[in-house]
N, CA, C and O atoms as a Tripos MOL2 file, in Angstrom:
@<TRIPOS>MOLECULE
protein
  208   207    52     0     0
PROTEIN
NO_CHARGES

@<TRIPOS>ATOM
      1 N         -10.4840 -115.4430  -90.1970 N.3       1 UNK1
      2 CA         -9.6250 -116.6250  -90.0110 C.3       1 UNK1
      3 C          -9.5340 -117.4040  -91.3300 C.2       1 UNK1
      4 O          -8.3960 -117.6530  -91.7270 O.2       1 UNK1
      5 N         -10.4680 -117.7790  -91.9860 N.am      2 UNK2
      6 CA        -10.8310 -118.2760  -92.7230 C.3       2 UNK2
      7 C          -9.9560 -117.2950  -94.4520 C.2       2 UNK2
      8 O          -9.3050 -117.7560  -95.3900 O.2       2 UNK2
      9 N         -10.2250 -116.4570  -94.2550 N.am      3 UNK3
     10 CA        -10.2460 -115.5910  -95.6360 C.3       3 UNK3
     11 C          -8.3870 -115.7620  -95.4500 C.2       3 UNK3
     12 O          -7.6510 -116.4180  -96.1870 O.2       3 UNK3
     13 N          -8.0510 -115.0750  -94.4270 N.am      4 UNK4
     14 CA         -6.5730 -115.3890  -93.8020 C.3       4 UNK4
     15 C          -6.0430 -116.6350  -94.5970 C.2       4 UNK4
     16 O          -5.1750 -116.6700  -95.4700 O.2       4 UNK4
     17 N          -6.6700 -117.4770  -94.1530 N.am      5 UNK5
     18 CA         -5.7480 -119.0280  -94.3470 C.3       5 UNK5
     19 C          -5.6680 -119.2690  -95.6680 C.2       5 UNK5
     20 O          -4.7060 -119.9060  -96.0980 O.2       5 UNK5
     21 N          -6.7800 -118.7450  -96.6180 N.am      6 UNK6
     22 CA         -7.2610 -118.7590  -97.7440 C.3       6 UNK6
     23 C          -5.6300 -118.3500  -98.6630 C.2       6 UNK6
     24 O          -4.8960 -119.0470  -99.3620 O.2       6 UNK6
     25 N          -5.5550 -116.5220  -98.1190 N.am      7 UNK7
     26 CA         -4.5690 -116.0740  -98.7240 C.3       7 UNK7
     27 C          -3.4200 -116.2370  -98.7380 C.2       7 UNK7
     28 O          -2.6070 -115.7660  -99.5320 O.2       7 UNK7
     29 N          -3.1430 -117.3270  -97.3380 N.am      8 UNK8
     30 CA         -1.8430 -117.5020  -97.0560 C.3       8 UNK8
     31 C          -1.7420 -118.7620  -98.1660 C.2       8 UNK8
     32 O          -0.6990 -118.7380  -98.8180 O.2       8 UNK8
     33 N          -2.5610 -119.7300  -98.4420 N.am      9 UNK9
     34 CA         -2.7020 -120.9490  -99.2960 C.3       9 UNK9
     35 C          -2.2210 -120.5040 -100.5170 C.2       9 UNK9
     36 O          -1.5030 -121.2780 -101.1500 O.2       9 UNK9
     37 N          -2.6470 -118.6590 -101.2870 N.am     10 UNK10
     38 CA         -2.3320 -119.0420 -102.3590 C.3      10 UNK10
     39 C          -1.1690 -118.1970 -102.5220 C.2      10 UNK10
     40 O          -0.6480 -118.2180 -103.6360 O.2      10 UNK10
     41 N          -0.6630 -117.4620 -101.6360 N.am     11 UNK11
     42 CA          0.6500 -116.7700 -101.7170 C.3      11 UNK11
     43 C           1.7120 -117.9970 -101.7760 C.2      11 UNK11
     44 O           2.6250 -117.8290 -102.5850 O.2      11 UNK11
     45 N           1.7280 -119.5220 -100.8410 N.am     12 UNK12
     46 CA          2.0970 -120.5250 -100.9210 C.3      12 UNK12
     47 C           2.1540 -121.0910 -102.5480 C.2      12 UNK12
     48 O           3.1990 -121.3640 -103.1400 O.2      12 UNK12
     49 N           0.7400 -121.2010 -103.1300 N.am     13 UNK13
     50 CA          0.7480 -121.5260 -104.2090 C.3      13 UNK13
     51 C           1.6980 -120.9620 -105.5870 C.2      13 UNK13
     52 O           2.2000 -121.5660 -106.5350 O.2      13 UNK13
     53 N           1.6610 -119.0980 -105.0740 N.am     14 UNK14
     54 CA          2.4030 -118.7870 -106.2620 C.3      14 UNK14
     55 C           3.7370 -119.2920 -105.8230 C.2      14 UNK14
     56 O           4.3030 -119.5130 -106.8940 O.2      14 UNK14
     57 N           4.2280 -119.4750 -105.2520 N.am     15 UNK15
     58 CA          5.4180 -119.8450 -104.6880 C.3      15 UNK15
     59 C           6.4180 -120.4180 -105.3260 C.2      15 UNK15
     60 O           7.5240 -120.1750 -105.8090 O.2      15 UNK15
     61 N           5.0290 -121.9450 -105.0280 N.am     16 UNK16
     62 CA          5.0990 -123.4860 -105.2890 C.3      16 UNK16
     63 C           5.0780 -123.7420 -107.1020 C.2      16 UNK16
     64 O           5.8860 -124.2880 -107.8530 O.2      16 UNK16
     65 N           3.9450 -123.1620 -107.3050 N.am     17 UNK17
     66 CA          3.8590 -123.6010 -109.0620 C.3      17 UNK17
     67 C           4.6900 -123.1870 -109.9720 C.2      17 UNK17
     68 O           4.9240 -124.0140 -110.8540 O.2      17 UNK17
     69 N           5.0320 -122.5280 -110.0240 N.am     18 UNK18
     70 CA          6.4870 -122.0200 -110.6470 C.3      18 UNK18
     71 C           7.7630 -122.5500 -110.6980 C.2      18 UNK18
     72 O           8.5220 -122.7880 -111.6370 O.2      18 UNK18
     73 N           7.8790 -122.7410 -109.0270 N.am     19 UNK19
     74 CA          9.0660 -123.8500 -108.8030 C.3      19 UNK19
     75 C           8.9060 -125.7520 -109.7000 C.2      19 UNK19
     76 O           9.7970 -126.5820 -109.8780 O.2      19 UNK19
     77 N           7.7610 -125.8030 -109.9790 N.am     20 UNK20
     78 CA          6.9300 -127.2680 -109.7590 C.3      20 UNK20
     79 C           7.1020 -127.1450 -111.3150 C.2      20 UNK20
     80 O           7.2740 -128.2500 -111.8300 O.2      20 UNK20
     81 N           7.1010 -125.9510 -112.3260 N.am     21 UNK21
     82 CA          6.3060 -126.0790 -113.3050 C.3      21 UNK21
     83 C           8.1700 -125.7290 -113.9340 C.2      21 UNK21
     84 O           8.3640 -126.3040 -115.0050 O.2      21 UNK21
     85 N           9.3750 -124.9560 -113.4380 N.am     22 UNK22
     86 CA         10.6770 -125.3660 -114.0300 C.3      22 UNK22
     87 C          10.8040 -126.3150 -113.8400 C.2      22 UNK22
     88 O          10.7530 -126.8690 -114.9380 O.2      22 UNK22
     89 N          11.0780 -127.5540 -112.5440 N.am     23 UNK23
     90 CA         11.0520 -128.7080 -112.4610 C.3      23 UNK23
     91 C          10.6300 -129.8720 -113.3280 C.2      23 UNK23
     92 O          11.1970 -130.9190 -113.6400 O.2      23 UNK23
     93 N           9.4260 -129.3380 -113.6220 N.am     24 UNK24
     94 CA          8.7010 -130.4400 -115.1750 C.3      24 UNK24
     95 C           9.5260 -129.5840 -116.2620 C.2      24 UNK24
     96 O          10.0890 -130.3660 -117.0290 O.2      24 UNK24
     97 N           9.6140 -129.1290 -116.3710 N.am     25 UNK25
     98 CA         10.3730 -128.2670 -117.5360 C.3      25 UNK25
     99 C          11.8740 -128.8110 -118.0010 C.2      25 UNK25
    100 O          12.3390 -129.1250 -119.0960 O.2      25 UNK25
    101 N          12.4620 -128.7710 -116.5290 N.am     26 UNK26
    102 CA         13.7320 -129.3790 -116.6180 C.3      26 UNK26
    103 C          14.0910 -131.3180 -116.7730 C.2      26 UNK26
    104 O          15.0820 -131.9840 -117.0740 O.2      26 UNK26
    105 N          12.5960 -131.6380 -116.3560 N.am     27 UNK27
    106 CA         12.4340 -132.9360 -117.0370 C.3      27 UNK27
    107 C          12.2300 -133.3820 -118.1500 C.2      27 UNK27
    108 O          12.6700 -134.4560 -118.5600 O.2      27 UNK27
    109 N          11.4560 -132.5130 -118.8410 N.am     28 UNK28
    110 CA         11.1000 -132.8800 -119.9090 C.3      28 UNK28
    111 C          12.3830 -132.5040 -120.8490 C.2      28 UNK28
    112 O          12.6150 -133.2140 -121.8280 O.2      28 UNK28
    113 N          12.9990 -131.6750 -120.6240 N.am     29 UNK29
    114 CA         14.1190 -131.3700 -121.3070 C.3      29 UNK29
    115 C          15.1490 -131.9150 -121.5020 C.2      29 UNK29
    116 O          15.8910 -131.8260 -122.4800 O.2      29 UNK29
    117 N          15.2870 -132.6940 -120.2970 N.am     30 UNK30
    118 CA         16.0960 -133.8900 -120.2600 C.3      30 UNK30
    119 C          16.0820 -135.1870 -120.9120 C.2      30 UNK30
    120 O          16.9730 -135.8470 -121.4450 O.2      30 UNK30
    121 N          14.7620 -135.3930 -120.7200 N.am     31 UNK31
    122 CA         13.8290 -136.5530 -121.6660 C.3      31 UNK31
    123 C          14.0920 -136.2470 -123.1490 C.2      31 UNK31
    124 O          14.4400 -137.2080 -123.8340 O.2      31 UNK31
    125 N          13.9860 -135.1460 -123.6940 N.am     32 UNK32
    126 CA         13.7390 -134.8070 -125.0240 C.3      32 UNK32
    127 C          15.3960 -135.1310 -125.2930 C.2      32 UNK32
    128 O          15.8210 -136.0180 -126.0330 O.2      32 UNK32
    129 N          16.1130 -134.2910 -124.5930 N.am     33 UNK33
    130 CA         17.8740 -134.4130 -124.7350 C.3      33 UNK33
    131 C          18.2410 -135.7130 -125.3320 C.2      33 UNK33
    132 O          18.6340 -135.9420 -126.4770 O.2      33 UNK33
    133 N          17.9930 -136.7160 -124.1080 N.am     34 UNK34
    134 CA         18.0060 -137.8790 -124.2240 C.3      34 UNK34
    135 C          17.8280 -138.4250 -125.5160 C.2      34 UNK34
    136 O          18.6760 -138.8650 -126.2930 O.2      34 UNK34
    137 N          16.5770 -138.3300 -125.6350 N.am     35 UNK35
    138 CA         15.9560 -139.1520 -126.8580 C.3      35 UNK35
    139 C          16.8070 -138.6330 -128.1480 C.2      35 UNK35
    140 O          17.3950 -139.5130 -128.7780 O.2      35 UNK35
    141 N          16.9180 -137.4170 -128.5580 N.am     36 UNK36
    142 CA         17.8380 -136.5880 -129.6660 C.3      36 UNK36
    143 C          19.3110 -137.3680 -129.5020 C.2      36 UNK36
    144 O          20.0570 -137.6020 -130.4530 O.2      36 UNK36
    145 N          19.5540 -137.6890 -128.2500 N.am     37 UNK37
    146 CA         20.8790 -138.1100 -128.4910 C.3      37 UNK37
    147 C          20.6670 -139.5400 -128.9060 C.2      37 UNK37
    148 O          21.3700 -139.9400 -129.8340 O.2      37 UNK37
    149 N          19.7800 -140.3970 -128.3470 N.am     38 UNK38
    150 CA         19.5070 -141.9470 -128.6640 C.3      38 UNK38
    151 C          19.4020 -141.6520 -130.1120 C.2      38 UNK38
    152 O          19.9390 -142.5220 -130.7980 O.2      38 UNK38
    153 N          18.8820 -140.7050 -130.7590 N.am     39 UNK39
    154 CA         18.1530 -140.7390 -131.9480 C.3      39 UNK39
    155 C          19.4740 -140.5840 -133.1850 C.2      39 UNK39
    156 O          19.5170 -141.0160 -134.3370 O.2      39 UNK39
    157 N          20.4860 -139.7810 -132.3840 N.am     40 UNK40
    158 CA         21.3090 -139.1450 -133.4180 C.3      40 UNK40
    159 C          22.6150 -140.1940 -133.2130 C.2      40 UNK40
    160 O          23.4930 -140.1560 -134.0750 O.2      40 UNK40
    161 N          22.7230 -140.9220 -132.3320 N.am     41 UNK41
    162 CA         23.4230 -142.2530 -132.1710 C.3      41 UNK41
    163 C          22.8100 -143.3150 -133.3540 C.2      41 UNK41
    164 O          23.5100 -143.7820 -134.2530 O.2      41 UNK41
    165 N          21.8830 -143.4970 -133.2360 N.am     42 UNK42
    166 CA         21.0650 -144.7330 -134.0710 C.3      42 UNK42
    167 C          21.1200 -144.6120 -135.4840 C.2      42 UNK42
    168 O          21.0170 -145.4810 -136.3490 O.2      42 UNK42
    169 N          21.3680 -142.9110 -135.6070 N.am     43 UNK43
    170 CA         21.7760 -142.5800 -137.4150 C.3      43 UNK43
    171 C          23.0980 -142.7030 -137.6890 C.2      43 UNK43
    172 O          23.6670 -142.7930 -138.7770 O.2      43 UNK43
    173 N          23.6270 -142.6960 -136.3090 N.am     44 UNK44
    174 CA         25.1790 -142.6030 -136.9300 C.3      44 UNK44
    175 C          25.6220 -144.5250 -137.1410 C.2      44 UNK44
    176 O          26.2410 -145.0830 -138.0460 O.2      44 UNK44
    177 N          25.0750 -145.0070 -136.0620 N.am     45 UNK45
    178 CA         25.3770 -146.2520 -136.6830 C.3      45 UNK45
    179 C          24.6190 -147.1160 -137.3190 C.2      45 UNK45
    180 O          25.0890 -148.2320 -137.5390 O.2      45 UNK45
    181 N          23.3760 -146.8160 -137.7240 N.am     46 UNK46
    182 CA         22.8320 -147.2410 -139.4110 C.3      46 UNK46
    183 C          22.7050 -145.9090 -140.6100 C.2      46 UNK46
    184 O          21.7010 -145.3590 -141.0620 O.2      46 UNK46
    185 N          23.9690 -145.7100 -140.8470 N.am     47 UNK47
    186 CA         23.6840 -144.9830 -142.0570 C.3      47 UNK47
    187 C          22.4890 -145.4870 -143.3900 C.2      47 UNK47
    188 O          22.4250 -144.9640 -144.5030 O.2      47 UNK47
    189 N          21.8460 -146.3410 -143.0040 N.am     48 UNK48
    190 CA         21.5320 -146.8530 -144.4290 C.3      48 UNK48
    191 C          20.2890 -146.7470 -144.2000 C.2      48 UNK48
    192 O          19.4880 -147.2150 -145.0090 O.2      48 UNK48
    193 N          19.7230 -145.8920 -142.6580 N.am     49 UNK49
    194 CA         18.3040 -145.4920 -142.1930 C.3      49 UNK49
    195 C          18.2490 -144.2380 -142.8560 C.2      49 UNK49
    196 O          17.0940 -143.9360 -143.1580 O.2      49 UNK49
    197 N          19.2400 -143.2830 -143.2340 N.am     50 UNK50
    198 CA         19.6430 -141.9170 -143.1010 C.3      50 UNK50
    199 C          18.5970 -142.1450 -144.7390 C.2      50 UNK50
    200 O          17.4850 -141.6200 -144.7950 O.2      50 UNK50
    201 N          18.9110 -142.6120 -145.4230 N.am     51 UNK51
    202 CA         18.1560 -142.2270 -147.0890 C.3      51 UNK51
    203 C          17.1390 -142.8010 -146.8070 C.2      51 UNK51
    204 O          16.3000 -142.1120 -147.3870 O.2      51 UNK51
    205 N          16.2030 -144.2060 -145.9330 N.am     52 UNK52
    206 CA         14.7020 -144.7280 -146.0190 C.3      52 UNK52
    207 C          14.0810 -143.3400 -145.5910 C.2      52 UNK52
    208 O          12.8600 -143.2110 -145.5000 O.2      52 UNK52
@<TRIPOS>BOND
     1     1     2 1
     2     2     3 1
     3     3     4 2
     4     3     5 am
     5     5     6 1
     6     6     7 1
     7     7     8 2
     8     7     9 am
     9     9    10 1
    10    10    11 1
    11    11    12 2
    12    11    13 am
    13    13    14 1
    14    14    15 1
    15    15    16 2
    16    15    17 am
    17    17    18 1
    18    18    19 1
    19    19    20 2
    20    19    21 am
    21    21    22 1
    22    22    23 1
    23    23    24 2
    24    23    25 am
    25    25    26 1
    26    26    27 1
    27    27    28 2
    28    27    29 am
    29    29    30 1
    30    30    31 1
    31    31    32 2
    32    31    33 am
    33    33    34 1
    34    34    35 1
    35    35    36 2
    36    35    37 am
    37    37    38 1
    38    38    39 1
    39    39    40 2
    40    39    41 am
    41    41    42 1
    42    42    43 1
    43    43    44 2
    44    43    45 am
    45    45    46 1
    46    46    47 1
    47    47    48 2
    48    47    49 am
    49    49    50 1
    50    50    51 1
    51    51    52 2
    52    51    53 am
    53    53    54 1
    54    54    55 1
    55    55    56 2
    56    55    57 am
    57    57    58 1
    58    58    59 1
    59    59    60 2
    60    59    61 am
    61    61    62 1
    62    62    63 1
    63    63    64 2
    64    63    65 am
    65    65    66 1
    66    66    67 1
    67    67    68 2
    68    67    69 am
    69    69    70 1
    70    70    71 1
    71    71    72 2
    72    71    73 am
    73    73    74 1
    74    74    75 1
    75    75    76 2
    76    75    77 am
    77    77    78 1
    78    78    79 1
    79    79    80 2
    80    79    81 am
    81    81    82 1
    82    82    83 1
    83    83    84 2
    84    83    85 am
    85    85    86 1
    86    86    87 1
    87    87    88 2
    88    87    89 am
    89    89    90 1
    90    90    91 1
    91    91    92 2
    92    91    93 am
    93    93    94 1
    94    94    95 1
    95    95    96 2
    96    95    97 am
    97    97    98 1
    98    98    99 1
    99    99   100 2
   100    99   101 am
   101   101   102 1
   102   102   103 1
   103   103   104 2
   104   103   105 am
   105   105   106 1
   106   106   107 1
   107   107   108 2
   108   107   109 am
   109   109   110 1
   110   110   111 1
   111   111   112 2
   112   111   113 am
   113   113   114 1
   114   114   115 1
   115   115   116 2
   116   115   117 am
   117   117   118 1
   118   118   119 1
   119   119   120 2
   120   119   121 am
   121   121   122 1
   122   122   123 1
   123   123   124 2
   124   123   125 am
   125   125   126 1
   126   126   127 1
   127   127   128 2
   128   127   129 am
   129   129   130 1
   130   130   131 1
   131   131   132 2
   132   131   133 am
   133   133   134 1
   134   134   135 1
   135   135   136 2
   136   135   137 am
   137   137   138 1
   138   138   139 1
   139   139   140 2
   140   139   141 am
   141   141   142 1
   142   142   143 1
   143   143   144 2
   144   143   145 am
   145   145   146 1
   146   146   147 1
   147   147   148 2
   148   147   149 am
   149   149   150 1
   150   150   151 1
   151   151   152 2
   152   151   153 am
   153   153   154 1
   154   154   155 1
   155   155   156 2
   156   155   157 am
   157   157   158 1
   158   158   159 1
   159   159   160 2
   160   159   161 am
   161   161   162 1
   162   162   163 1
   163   163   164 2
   164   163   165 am
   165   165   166 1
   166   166   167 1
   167   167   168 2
   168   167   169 am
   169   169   170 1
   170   170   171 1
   171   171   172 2
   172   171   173 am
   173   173   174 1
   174   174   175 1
   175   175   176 2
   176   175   177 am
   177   177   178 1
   178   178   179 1
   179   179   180 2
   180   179   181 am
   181   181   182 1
   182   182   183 1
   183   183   184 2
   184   183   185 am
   185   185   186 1
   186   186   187 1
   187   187   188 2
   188   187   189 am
   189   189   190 1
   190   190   191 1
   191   191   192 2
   192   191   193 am
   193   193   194 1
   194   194   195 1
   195   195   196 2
   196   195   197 am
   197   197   198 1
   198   198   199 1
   199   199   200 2
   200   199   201 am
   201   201   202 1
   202   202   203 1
   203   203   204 2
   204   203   205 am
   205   205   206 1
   206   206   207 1
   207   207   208 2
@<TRIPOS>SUBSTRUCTURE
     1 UNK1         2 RESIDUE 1 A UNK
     2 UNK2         6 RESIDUE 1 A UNK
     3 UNK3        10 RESIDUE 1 A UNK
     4 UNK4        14 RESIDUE 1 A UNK
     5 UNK5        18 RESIDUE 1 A UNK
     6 UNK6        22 RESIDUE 1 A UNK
     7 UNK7        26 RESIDUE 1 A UNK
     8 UNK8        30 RESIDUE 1 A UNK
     9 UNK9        34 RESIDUE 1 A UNK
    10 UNK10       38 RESIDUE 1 A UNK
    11 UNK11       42 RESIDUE 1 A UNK
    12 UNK12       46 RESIDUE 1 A UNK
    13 UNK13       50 RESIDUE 1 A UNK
    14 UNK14       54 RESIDUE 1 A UNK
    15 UNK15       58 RESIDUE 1 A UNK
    16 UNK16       62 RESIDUE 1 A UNK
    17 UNK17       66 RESIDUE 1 A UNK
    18 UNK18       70 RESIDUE 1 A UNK
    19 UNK19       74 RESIDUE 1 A UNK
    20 UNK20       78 RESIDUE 1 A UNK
    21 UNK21       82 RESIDUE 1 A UNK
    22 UNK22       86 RESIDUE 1 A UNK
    23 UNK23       90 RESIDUE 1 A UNK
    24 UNK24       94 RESIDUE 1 A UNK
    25 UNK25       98 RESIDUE 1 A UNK
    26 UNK26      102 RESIDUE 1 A UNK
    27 UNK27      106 RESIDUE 1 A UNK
    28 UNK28      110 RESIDUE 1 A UNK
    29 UNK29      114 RESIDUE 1 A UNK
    30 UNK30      118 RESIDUE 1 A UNK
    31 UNK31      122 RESIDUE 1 A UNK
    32 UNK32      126 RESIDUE 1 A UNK
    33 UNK33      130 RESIDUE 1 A UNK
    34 UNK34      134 RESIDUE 1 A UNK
    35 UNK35      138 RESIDUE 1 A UNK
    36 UNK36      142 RESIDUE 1 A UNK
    37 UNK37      146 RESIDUE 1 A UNK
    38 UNK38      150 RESIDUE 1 A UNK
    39 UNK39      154 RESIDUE 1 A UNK
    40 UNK40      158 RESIDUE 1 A UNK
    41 UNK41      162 RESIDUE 1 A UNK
    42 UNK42      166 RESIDUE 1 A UNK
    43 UNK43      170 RESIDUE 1 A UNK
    44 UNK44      174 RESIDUE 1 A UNK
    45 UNK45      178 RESIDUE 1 A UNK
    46 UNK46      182 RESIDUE 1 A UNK
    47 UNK47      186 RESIDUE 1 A UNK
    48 UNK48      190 RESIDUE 1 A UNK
    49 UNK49      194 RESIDUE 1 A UNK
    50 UNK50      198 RESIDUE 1 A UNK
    51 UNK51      202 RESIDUE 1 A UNK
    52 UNK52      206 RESIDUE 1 A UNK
């Protein structure tokens, strides 16, 4: 019963973490996006950051 429930937990698990672990993936990617674009906005309108 026990060993059972065990295996069913981690057949669940491979499932789950994968799904869980593109999900952070696709966040963080978004986050990073983001920021590159805040970043490449902020050069375009202070050129005079572009040479410090």
């Amino acid at each position: 019963m026990q060993a059972r429930y065990i295996s069913l937990s981690t057949e669940k698990m491979k499932m789950v973490v994968p799904m869980m672990m593109m999900m952070a993936l696709n966040v963080y990617c978004d986050l990073a996006h983001t920021r590159l674009i805040v970043l490449l906005h902020c050069l375009m309108l202070n050129p005079h950051l572009r040479t410090a």
